[in-house]
N, C-alpha and C positions, 0 to 999 in steps of 0.2 A: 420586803420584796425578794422574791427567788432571782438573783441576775441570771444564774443560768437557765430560766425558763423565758426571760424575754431574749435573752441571745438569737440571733439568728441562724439558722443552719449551716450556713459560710465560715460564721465566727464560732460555733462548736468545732466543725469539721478541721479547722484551723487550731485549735487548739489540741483536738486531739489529734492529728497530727504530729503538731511538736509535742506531745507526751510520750510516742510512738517513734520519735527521727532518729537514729544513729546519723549524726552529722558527722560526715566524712570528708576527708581531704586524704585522695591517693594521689595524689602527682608528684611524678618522677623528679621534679623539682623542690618540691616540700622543705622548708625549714625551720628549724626550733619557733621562728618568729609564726612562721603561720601559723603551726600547732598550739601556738601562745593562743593566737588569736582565735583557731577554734575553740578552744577551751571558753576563751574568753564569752561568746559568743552561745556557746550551751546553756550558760547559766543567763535567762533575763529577765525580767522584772514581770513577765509574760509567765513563766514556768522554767522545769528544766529540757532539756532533752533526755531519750533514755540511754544514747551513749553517744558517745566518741568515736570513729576507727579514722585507725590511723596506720602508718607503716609499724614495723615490729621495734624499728632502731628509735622511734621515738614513743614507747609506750609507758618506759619510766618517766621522760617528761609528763607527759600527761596526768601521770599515775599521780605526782608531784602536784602539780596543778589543782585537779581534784580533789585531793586527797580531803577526806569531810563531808563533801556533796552526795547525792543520791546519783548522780552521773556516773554511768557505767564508761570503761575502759576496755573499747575493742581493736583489734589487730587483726592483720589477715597474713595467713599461710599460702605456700605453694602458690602463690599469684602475681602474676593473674596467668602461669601457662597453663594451670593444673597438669602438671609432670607426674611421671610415676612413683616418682622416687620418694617413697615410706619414709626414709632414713631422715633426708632434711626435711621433710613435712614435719616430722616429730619433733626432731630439734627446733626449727622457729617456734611449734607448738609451746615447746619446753619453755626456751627463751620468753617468750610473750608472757606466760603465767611466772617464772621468774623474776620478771621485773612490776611486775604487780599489775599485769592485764587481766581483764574477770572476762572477757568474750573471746573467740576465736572464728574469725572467718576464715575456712579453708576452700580450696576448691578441689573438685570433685574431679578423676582425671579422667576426663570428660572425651579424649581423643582416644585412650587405649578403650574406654568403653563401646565407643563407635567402631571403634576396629576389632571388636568383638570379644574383648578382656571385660568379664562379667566379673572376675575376683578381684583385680585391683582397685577397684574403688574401693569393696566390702572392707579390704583389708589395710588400705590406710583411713577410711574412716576411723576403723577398730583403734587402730595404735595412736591417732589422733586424741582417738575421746580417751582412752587410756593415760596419754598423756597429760591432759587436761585435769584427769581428776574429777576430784568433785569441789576445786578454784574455779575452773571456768567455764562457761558454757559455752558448746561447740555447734556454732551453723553452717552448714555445709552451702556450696555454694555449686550448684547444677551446670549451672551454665548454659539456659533452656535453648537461646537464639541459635547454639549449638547442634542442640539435641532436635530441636526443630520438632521432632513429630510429638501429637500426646501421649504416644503409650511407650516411647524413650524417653518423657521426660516423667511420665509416671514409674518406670521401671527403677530410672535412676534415683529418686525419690526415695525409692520403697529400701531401693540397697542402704541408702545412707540414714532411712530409719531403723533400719534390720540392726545396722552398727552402731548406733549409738548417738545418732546426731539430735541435739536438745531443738536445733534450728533448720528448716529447708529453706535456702535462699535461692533467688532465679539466675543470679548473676554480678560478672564482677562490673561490668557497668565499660568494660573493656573493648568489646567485641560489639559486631555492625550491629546487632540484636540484642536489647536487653531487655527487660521487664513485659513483657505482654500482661494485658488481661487473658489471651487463651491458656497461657503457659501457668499463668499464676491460679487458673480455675483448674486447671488439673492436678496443679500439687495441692492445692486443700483438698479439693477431692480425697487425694490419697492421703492428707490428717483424717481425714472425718471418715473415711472406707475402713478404714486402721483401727480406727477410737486410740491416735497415738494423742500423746500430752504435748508432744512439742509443737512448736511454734514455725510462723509463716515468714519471710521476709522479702519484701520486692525492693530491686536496688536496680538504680541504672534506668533513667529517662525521667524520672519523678519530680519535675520540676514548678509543677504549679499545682490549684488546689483544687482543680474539676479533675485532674489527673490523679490525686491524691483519695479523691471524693469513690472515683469511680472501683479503686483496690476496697475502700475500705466495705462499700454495699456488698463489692463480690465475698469480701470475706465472711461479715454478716449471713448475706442470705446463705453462704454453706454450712460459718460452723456456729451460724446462732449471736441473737442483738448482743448481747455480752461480753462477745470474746475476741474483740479487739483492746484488744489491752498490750502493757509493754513485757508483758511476760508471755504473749501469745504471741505477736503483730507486730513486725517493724517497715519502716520505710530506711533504705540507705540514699541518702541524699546529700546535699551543700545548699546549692543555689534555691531551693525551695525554701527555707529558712527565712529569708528576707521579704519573701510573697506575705509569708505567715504573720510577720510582721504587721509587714502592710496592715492587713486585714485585722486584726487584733484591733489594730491603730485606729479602723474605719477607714485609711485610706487605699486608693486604688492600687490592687497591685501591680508589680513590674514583670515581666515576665525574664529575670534576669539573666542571664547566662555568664557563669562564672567557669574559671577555670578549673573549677572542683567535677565532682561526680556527676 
């Protein structure tokens, strides 16, 4: 018997899913023990997740941790102000691939572009991915709740594909607005307007699996049944983890609210 053709649609959607989760823990309190326990927590009898993020100062932790698994190692830059300033964006870039991080979540600097500074994004993107190499893969991160309208969040989009960004992410999961479905149907949009290769990311409010369900259809019907995969497609999430569970398990899930993401 094929088990995945008697699966349910819940318990697919659930799995892929966590194929798709960068499980995340940014809080300002963070310590080696938690990042233990994410780690711990990525790898489960269920599958893996496709990464980690975590802050920059614990990225060789993790590195450590992992080290042998298919679990990808991400970090975030410039965040969550997205500042102007090239110079330390590039340095933590530096650092993160340094100590053995393969992802870079940067953020996009989202306020001089509202204020009418169309180069500085272009240009720390540039020195970002430059940084990076070709060690890590760099998703930019918009900051759509921001940018509010769609053709400033497709603009901003377009700059940080212009420069090099392998990832368009919606957000740091920081600010009153994070993840829309409108916001997240305009950046595919501009994957698929583009025919660029990189990939989508919705972070920030993803906390259960109807919410989960409803990014993955939108990204299907744009960029085609196939192309949610962890090389395409991520969720940044925590608390949705444990739903995943649940449901995996056949039991009910919680809708839990954790101190994470």
């Amino acid at each position: 018997m094929n088990y995945e053709k008697t699966m349910s649609p819940t318990k697919k959607t659930a799995f892929l899913t966590l194929s798709v989760l960068d499980l995340t823990s940014l809080n300002n309190d963070d310590t080696s023990a938690d990042i233990e326990a994410l780690c711990d927590k990525a790898i489960s009898r269920y599958g893996t997740v496709a990464a980690v993020c975590v802050w920059p100062k614990f990225v060789k932790l993790a590195a450590d941790i992992l080290k042998g698994n298919s679990v990808r190692v991400a970090a975030v830059a410039n965040f969550p102000e997205g500042s102007s300033d090239i110079e330390s964006s590039v340095k933590t870039c530096e650092q993160i691939v340094n100590d053995g991080g393969q992802e870079v979540d940067v953020v996009f600097p989202y306020s001089a572009f509202l204020s009418g500074d169309k180069t500085i994004g272009a240009e720390l993107v540039a020195a970002c991915k430059a940084a990076c190499g070709d060690s890590a893969t760099l998703k930019v991160i918009i900051e759509t709740g921001e940018l509010k309208t769609t053709d400033l969040i497709k603009e901003a989009s377009r700059i940080a594909l212009d420069n090099g960004a392998d990832f368009i992410k919606t957000s740091t999961g920081k600010v009153a607005v994070s993840a829309t479905p409108e916001a997240a149907k305009a950046m595919l949009e501009v994957l698929r307007d583009t025919k660029s290769n990189a990939g989508f990311k919705a972070a920030g409010g993803i906390k259960d699996i109807e919410t989960a369900a409803e990014y993955i259809s939108l990204a299907e019907k744009i960029m085609g049944k196939d192309w949610v995969t962890a090389n395409n497609f991520r969720f940044g999430a925590s608390g949705i983890i444990d739903n995943l569970f649940a449901i995996i398990r056949n039991e009910k899930p919680n809708n839990i609210q954790t101190k994470g993401y």
